[in-house]
MIKE-923253 format. One record per atom (N, C-alpha, C): residue in one letter; x, y, z. Coordinates in pm, whole numbers, plus 32768, in hexadecimal, padded with zeros to 4 digits. Layout:
MIKE-923253
AXYZ ...
//
This chain:
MIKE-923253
X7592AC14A160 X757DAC84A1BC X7517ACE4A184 X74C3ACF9A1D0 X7472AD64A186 X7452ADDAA1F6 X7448AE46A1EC X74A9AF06A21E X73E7AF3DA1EB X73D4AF70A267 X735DAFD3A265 X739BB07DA2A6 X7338B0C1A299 X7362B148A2B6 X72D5B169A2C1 X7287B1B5A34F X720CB1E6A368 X7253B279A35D X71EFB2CFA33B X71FAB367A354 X7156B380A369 X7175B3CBA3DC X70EDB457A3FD X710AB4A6A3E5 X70A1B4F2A3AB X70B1B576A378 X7054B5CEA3AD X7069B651A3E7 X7023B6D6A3F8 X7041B739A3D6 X702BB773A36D X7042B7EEA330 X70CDB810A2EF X7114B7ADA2C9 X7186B7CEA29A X7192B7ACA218 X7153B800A1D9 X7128B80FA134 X71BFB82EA120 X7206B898A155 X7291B8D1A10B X7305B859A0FC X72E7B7CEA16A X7341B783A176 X7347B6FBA135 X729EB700A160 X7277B65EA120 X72E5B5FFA0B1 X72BDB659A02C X7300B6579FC7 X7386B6099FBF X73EDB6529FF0 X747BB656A004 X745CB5B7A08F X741EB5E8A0EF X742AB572A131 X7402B4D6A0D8 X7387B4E3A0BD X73A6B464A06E X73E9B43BA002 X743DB4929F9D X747CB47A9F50 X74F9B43F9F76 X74E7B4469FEA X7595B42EA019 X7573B3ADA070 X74F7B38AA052 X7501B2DBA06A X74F7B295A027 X74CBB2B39FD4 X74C5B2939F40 X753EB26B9F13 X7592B2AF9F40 X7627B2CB9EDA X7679B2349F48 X7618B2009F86 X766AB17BA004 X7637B0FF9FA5 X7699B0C79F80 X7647B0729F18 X7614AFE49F7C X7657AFAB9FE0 X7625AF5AA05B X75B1AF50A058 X757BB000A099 X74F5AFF7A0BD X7459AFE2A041 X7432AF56A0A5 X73CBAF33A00A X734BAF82A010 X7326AFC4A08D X7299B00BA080 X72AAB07AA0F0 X7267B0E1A0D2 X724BB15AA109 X71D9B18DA12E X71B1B177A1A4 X7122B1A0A1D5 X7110B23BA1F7 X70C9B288A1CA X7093B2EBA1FE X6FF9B327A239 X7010B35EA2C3 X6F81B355A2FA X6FB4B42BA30A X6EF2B45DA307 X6F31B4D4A30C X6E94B4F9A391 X6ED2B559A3C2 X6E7DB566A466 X6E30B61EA41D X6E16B5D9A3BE X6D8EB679A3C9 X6DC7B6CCA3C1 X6E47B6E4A354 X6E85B759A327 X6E20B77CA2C2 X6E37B822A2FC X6DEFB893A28D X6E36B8DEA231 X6E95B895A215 X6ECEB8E4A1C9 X6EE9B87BA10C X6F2AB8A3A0ED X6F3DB83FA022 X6FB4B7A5A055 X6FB2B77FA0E4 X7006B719A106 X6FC5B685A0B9 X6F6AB681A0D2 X6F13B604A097 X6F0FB6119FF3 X6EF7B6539FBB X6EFDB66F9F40 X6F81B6409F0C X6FE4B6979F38 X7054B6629F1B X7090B5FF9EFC X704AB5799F85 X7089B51B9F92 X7000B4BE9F32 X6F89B4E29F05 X6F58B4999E95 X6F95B4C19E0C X6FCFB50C9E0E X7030B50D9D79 X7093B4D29D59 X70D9B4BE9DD8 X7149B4719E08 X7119B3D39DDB X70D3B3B69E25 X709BB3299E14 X7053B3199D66 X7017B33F9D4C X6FFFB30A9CA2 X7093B3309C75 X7127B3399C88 X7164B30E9C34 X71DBB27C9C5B X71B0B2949D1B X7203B22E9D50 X71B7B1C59DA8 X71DEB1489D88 X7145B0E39D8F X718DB0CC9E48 X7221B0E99E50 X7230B0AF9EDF X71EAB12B9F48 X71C7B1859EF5 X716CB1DB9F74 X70CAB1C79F76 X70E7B19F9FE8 X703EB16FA017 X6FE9B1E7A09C X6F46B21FA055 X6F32B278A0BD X6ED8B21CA107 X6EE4B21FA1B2 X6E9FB1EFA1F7 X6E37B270A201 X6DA2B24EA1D3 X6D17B28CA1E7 X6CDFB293A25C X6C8DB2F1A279 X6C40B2D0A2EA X6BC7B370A337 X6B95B359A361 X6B57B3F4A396 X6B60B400A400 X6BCCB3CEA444 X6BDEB3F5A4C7 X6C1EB489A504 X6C32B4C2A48A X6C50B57BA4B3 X6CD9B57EA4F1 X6CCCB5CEA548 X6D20B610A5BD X6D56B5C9A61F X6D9EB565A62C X6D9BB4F8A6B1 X6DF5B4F2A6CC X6E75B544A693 X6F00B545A6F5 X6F4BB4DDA6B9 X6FE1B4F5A6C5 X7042B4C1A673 X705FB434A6C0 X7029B43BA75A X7063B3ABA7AE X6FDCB34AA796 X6F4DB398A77A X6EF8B31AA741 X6EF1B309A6DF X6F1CB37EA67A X6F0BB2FCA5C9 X6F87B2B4A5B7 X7006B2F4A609 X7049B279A5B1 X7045B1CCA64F X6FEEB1DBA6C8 X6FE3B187A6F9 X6F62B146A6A7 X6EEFB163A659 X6E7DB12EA61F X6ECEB102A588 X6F28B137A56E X6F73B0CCA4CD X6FEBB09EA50F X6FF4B075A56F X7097B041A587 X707DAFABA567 X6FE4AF80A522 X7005AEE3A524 X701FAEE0A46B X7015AF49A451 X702EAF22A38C X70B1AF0FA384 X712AAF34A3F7 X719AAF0CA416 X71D6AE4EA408 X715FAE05A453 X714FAD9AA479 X718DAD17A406 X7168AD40A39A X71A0ACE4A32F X7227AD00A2EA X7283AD58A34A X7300AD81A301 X7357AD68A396 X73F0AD4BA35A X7428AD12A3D3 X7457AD8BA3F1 X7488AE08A39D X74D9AE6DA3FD X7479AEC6A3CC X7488AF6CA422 X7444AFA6A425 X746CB05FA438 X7432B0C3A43B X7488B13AA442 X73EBB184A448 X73C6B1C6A4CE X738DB23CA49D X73D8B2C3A49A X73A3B30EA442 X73F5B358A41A X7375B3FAA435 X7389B46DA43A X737EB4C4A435 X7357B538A3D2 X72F5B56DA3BC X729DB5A1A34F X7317B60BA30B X7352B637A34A X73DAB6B9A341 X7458B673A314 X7484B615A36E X74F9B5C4A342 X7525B5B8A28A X75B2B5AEA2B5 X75EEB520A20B X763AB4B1A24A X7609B447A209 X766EB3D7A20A X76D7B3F2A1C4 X7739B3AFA1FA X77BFB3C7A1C0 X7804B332A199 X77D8B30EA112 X77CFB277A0D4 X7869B233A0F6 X78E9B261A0DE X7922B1F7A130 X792EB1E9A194 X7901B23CA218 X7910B235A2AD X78AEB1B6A2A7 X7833B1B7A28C X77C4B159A272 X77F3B0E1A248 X782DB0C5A1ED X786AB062A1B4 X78DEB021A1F4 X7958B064A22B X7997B035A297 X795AB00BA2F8 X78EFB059A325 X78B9B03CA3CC X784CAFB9A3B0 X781AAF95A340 X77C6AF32A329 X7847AE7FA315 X78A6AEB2A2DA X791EAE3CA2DB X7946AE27A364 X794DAE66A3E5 X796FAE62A440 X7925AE36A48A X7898AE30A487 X780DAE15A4C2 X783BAD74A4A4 X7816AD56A414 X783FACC1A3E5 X78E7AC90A435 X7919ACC5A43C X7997AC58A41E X79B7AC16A4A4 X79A1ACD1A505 X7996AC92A591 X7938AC79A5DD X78C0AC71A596 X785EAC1FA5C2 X77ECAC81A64A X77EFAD04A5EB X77DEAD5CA67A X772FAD70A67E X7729AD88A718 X76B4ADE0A6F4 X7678AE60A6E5 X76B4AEA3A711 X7682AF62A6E9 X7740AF72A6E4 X7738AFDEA64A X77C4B026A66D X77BCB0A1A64E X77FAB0FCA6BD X77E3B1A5A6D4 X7854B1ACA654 X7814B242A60A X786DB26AA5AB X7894B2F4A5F8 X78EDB344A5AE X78EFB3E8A5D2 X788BB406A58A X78BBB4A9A560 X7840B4F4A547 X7878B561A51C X7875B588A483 X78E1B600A470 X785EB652A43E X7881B6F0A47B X781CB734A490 X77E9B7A0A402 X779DB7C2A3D9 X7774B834A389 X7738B878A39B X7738B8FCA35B X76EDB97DA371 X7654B982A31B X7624B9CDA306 X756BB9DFA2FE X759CB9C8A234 X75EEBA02A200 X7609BA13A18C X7655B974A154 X7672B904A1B7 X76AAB87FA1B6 X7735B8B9A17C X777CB8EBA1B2 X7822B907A1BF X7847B8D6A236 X789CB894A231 X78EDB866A292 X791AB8D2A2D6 X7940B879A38A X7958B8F7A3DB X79BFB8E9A3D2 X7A33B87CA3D2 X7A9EB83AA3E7 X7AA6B826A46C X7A31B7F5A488 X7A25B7B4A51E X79F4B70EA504 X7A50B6BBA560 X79FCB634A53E X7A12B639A5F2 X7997B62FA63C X7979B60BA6CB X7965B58FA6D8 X797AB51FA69B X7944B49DA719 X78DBB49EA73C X78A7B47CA79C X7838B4D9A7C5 X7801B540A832 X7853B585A84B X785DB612A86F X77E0B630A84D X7759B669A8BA X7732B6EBA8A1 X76D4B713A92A X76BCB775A940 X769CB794A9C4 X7614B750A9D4 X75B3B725A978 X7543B715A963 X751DB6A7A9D6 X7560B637A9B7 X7521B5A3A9D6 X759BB563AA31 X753EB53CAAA6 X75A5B4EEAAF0 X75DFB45FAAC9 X7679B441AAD4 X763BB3A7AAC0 X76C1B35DAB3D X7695B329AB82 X76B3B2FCABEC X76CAB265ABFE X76D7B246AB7F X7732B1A6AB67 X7768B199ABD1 X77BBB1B5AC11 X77F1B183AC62 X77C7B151ACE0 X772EB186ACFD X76EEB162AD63 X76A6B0D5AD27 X766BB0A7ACAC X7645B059AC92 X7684AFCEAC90 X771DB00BAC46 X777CAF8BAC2D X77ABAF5EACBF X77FFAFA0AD17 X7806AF98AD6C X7795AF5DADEA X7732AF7AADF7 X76D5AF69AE80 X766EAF25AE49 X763EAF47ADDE X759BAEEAADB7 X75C4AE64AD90 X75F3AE2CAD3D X7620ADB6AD24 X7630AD58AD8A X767CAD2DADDC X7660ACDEAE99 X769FAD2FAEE9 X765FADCCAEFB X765EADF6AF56 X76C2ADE6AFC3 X7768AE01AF53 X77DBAE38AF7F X783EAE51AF3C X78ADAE66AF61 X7920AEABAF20 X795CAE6FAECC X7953ADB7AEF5 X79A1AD65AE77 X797FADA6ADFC X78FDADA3ADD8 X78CFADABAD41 X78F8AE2CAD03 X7956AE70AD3C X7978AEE6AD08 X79C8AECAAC5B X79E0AF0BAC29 X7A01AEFCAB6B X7A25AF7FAB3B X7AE4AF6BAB15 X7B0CAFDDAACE X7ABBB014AA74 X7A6CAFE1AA44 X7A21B012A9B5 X79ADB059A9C4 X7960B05DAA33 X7914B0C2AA7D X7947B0FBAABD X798FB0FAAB30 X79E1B183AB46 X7A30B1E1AAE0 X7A5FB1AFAA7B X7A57B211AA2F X79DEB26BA9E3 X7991B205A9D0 X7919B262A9B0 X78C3B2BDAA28 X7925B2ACAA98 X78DEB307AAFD X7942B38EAB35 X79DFB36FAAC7 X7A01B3BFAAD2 X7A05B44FAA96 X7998B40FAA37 X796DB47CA9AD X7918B4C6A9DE X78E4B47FAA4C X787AB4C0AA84 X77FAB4CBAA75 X77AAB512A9E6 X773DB522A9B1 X7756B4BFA956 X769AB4C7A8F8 X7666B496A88A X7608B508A83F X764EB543A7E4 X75F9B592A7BC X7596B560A734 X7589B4EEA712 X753AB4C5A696 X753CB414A691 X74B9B3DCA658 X74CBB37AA64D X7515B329A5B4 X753AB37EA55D X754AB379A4EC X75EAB366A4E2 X75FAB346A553 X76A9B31EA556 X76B3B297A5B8 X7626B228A5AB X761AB1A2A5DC X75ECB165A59D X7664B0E9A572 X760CB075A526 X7608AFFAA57E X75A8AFBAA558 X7583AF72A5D8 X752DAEFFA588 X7549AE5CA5BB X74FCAE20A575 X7464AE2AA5A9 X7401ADEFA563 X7397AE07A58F X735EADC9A612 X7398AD3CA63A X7381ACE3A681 X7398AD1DA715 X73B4AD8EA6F9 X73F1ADE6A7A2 X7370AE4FA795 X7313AE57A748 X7292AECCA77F X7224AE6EA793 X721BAE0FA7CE X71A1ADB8A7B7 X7150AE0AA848 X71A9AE0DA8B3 X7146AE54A932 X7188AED9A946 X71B9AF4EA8C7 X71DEAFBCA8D4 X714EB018A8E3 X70EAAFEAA882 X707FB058A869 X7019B014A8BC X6FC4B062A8D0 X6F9AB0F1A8B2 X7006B121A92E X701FB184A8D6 X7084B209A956 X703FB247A98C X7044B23DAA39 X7007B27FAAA9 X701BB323AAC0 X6FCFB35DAAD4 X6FD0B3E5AAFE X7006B42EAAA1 X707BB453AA72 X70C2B48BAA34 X706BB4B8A98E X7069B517A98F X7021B556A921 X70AEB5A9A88D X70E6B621A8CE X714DB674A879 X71A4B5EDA84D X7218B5E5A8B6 X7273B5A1A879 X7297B505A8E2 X7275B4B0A89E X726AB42DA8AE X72F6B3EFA881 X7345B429A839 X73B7B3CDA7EF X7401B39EA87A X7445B3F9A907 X7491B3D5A93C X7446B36DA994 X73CAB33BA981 X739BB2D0A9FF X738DB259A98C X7389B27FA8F6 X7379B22FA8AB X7429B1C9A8A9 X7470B208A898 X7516B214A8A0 X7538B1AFA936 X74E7B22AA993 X752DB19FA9FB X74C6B13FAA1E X7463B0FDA9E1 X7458B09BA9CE X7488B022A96A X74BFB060A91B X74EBB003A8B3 X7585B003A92F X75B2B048A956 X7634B013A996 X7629AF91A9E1 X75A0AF65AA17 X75B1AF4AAA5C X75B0AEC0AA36 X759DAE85A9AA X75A5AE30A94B X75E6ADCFA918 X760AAD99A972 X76AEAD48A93D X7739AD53A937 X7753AD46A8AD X77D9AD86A8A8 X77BDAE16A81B X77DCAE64A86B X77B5AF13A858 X7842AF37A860 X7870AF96A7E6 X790CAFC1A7DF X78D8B060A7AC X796DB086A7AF X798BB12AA764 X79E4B128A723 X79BFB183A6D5 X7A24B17AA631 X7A06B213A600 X7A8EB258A5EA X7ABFB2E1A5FC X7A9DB307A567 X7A76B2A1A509 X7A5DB2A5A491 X79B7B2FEA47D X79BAB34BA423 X793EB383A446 X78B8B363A411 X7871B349A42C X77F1B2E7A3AB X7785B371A373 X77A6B3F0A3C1 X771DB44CA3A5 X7765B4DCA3C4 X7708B532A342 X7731B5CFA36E X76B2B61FA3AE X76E1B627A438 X766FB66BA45A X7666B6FBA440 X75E0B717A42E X75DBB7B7A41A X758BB81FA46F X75EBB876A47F X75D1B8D7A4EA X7574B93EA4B7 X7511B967A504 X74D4B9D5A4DA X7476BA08A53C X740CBA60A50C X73D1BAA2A555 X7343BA59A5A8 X7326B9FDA578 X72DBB99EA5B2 X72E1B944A619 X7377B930A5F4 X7369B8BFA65D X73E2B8EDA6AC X742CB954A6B0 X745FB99AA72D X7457BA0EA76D X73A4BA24A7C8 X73B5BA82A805 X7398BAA5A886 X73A1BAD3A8C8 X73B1BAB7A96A X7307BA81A9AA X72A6BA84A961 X7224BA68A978 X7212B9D7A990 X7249B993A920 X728CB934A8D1 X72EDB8C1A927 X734EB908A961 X73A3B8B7AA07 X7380B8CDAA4E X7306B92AAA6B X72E1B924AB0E X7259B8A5AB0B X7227B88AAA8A X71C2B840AA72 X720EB78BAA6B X7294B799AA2E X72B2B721AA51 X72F0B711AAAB X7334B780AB1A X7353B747ABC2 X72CBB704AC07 X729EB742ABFC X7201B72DAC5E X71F0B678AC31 X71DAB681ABA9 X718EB5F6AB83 X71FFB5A9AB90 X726BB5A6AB83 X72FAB53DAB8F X72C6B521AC1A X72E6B588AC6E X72C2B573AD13 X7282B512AD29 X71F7B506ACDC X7184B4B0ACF4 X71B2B435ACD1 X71D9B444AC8B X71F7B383AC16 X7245B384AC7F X72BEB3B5ACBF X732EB35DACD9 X732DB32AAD8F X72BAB3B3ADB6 X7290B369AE50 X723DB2C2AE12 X71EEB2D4AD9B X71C0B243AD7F X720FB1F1AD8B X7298B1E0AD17 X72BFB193AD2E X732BB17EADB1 X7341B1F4ADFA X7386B1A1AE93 X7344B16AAED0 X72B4B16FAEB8 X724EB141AF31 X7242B095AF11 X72D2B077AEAC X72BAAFDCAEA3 X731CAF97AEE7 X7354AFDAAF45 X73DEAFD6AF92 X73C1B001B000 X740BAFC5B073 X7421B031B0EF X74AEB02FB0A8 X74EBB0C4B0B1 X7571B0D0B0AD X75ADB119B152 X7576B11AB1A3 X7579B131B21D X7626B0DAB24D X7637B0AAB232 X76A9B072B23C X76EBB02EB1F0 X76F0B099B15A X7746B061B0EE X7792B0F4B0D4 X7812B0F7B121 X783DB183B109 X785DB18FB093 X7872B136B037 X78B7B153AF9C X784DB18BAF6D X77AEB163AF53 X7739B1AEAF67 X7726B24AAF80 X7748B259AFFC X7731B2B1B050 X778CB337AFF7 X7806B30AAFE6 X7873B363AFC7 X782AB39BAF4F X780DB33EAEF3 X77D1B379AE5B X7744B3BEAE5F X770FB3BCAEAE X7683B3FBAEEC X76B2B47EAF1F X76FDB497AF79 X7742B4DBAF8D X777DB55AAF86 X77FAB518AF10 X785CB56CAECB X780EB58FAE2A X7786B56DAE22 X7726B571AD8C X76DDB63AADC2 X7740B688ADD7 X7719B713ADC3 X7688B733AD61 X765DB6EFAD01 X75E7B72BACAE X756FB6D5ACF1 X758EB683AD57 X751FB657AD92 X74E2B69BAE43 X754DB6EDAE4C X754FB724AED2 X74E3B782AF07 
//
């Protein structure tokens, strides 16, 4: 088995650090890619100090600047390609090495293809909130249930406890709580429209993948802060979710798939 981990990075010099050390600390994972989008700040630096002492961190180069978090990691999603499982993970985030390690035995044993972890949350200072959400967060829609249900042959048979529960969680607030083998992103990238936050169209496409489970176990601590929660911030990812997700209904008539209809619907952050 061989375990990759991509990270983009923009400006999160304060986090970098702590984030990759804590993949490091996953002994599974055999290599660590990092690509960084034209941070101005000591983030890159960082992570070349990092690397002359740890050979599994590798920096992906390049002068492509400023290009947004949904095209660099869609322009490196193929250095993925030679590893069977996979995790992008989040410039802010920590892995949390046995959630990882459980959720990678579970991948193997039952033979899966993407499995949702929780997500236990932290503050700007990485203290726990004593919150572990699932994936709870107002940010990102994820509407599994319209996929599992209606896209597959376009009816109700194909419905699956194991996505409705993940649609009872409701949101996806990070991609850093999905491991997923690689063989399920071959026609994920390049990600359409979506610029801010891409994880929840990234998320429900991998649902739509086989056999895709949830596991209450948590693989990642996400961290809360001033960057990435502020109302500028959700009104920028309603708008662009909007866009991706009229895309992907427009691969359906759901015109007469009320199970469809209901989750379109009763999905309040899309209204």
């Amino acid at each position: 088995m061989k375990f990759a981990v991509l990270i983009c990075n923009f400006n999160h010099a304060d986090f970098i650090e702590e984030t990759i050390l804590s993949v490091l600390r996953v002994n599974e994972i055999d290599t660590i890619f990092f690509t960084d989008d034209g941070s101005s700040d000591e983030s890159v630096q960082k992570v070349e100090n990092l690397a002359e002492k740890f050979t599994r961190l590798r920096i992906l180069r390049d002068d492509w600047g400023n290009i947004g978090y949904a095209n660099r990691v869609s322009r490196y999603s193929s250095v993925l390609n030679d590893y069977d499982f996979a995790l992008i993970l989040d410039s802010d985030d920590r892995l949390i090495p046995t959630g990882i390690t459980l959720g990678l035995r579970r991948l193997q044993k039952e033979k899966l293809d993407t499995l949702f972890g929780a997500t236990a949350l932290i503050n700007q200072a990485g203290e726990p909130t004593g919150v572990i959400d699932g994936i709870n967060t107002p940010q990102m829609p994820f509407p599994s249930e319209l996929y599992s249900c209606c896209f597959a042959d376009r009816s109700l048979k194909s419905c699956n406890a194991n996505f409705n529960s993940l649609l009872h969680q409701n949101w996806v607030r990070t991609t850093s709580n999905i491991l997923f083998k690689t063989t399920c992103i071959e026609d994920l990238f390049p990600i359409p429209s979506v610029r801010a936050n891409p994880d929840w169209f990234i998320a429900l496409k991998l649902a739509s993948r086989g056999n895709s489970f949830y596991t209450a176990i948590p693989f990642a601590e996400h961290r809360i802060h001033s960057s990435n929660l502020t109302s500028d911030n959700l009104e920028d990812s309603k708008v662009e979710a909007g866009i991706v997700f009229e895309e992907i209904l427009g691969q359906v008539d759901i015109s007469d798939l009320p199970h469809a209809r209901l989750a379109v619907e009763s999905n309040l952050y899309l209204r």
